[in-house]
C-alpha positions in Angstrom: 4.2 7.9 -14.4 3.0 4.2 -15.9 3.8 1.3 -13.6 6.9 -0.7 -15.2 4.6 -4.0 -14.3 1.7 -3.7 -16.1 2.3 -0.5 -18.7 -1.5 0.7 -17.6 -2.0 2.2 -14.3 -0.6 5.1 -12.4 2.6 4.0 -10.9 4.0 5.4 -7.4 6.1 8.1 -7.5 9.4 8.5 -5.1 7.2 11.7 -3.1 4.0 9.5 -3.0 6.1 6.3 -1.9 8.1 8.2 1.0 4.6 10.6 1.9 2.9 6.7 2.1 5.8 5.1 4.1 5.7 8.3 6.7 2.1 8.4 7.6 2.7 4.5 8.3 2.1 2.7 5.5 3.8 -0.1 3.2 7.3 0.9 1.4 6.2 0.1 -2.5 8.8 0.1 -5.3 9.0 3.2 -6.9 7.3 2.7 -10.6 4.7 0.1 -9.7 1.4 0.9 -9.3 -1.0 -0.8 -5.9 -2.7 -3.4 -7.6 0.8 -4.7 -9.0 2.3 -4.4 -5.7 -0.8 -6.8 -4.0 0.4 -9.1 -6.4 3.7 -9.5 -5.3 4.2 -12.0 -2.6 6.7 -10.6 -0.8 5.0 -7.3 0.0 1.3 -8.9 0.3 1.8 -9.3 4.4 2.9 -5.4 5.0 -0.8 -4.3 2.4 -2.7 -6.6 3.6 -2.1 -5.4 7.7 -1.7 -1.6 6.0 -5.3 -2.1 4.5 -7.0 -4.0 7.1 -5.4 -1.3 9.6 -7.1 1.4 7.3 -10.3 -0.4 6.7 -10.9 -0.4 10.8 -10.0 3.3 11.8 -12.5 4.5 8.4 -15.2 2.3 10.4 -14.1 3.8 13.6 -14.1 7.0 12.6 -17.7 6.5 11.3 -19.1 5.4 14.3 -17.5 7.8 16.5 -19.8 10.7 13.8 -22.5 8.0 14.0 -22.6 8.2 17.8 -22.2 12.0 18.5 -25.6 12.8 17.0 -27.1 10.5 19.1 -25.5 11.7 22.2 -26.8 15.0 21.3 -30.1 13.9 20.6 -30.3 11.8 24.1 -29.8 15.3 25.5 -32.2 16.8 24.1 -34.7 14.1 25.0 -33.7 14.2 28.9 -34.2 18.1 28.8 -37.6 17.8 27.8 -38.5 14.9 30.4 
């Protein structure tokens, strides 16, 4: 589906919308594709919290993978003291 905004993009379908809505996320129009939706004023508050909200559990999530190999590597080093 091509957004109805711009005629270039991939638009949101209804399944994606609702599967985006129930994991949390911003309720887009149906049709529109994201970068038309940032656009819009009145849904710029709900993407801009949904995105910054995203953008801290990715760096999260990395340091929690970034700080189990060094836990096990601190073990390592106290068996051999």
């Amino acid at each position: 589906m091509i957004c109805t905004r711009c005629g270039k993009r991939k638009a949101y379908t209804e399944a994606e919308a609702a599967a985006l809505a129930s994991k949390g996320g911003p309720v887009l129009p149906v049709g529109v594709c994201f970068l038309c939706a940032w656009q819009d004023p009145a849904l710029q508050p709900e993407l801009r919290e949904y995105t910054q909200r995203k953008k801290a559990q990715t760096i999260r999530r990395a340091r929690e993978l970034l700080a189990r190999p060094l836990e096990l590597i601190d073990r390592l080093v106290k068996r051999f003291r």
